[in-house]
C-alpha positions as CSV (number, residue, x, y, z in Angstrom):
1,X,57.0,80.1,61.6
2,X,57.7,82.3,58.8
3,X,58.4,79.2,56.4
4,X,54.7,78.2,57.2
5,X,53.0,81.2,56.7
6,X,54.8,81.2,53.1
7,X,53.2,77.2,52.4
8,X,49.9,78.6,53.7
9,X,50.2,81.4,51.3
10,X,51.1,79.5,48.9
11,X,48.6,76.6,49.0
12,X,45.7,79.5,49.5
13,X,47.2,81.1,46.0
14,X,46.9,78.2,44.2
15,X,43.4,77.1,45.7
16,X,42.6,81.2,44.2
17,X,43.5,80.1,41.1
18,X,42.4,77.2,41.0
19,X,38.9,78.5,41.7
20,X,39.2,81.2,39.5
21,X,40.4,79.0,36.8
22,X,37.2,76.9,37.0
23,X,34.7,79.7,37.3
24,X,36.5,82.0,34.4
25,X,35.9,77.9,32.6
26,X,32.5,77.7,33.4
27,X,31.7,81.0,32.3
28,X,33.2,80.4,28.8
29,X,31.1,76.9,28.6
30,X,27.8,78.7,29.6
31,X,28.7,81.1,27.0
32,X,29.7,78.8,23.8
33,X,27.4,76.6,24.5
34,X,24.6,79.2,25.5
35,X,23.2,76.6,28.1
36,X,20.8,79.3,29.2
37,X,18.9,79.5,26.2
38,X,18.3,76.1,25.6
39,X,17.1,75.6,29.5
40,X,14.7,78.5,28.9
41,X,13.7,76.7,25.4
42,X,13.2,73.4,27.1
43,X,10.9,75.6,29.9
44,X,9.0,76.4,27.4
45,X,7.9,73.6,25.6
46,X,7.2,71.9,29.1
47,X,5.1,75.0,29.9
48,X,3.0,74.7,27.1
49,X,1.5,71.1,28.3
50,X,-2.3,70.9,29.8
51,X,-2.4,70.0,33.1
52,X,-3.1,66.1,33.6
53,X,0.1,65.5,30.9
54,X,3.3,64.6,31.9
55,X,6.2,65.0,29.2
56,X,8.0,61.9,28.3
57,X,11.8,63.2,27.2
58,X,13.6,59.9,28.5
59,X,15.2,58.8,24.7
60,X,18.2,61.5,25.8
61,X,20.1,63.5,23.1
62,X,20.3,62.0,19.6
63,X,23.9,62.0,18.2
64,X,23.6,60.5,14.3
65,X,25.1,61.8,11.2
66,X,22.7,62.1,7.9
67,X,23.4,61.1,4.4
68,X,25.7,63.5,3.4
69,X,27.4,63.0,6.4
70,X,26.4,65.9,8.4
71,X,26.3,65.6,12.1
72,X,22.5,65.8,13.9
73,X,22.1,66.5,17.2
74,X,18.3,65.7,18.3
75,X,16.5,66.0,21.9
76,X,13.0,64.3,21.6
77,X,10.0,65.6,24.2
78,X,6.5,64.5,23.7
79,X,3.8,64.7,26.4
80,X,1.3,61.9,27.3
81,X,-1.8,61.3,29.5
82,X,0.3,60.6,33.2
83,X,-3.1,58.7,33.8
84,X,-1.7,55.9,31.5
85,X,0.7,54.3,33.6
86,X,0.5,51.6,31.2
87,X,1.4,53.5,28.1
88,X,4.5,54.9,30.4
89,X,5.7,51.6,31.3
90,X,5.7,51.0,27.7
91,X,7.6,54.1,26.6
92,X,10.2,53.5,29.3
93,X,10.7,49.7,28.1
94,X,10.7,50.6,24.9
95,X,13.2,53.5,25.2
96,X,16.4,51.7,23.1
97,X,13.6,50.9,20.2
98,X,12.4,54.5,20.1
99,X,15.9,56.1,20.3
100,X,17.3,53.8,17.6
101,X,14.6,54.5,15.1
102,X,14.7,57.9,15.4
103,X,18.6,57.8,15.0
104,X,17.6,55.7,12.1
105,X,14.8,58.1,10.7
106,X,17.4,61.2,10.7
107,X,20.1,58.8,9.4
108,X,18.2,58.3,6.0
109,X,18.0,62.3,5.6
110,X,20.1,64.7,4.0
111,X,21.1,67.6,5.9
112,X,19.6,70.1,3.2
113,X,15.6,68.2,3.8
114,X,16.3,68.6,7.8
115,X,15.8,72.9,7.7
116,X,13.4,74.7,9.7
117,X,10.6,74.8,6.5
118,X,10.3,71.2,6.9
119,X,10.0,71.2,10.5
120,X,6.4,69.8,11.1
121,X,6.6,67.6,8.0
122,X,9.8,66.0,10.0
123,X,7.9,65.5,12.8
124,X,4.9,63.7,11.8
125,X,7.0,61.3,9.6
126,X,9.5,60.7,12.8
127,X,5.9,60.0,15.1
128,X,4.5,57.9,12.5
129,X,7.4,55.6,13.1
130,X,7.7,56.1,16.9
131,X,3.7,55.2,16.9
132,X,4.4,51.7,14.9
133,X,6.6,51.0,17.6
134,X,4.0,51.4,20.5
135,X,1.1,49.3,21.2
136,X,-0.9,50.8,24.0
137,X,-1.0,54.5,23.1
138,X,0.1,57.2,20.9
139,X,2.3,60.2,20.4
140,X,0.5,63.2,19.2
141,X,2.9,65.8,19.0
142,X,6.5,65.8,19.1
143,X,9.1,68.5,20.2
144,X,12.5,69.6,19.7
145,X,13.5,70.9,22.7
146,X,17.2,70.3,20.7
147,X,17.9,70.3,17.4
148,X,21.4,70.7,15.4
149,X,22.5,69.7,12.1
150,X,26.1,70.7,11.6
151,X,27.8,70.6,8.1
């Protein structure tokens, strides 16, 4: 009986740690990569739509390195009339075309022209080439809900 109870103690201590292994790494990732503060950022982009938009974010996160070899990390939002099923079909279908020229739109930049100063400028150049893409609508504006260039 006795040499039970020990295993049972045993497997419950390492299912502690374990647990508090995972939590204490959780906490750590939440913190590094301050997860909160981007959700809130991303809230607040979406928040900012008129009712009778929809936000079309499906392109996913951007990984490309610029000129100068810095890395750039992108996350593209835009909204769009969700009356215009058509134009959404579009956008989804058209997903690989729109991700790989905007990969290939930060690729052609140095790091030192992708600041915040240049922000909007960076923008409507990036739409202009998302719009030449699309054939049934148009992208107005375009957020960053994510955006990194590391050196």
């Amino acid at each position: 009986m006795t040499k039970n109870f020990r295993l049972a103690e045993k497997i419950l201590l390492l299912l502690l740690i374990a647990l508090l292994t995972a939590i204490i790494s959780a906490t750590v990732y939440a913190a590094f990569y301050n997860t909160r503060a981007k959700k809130l950022a991303r809230e607040a982009i979406y928040s900012e739509f008129k009712t009778g938009y929809a936000v079309f974010d499906e392109l996913g996160r951007i990984r490309t390195k610029s000129r100068d070899g810095a890395i750039i990390i992108v996350h593209i939002a835009f909204p769009y009339d969700d009356k215009e099923r058509q134009f959404f079909e579009e956008l989804h279908n058209s997903r690989s075309k729109l991700k790989a020229e905007a990969a290939e739109f930060f690729s052609s930049k140095q790091s030192e022209e992708l600041n915040g100063a240049t922000e909007g400028v960076i923008k409507a150049a990036l739409r202009d080439r998302l719009n030449a893409i699309l054939s049934l609508g148009t992208i107005d504006t375009l957020y960053f809900p994510e955006f990194s260039v590391i050196k």
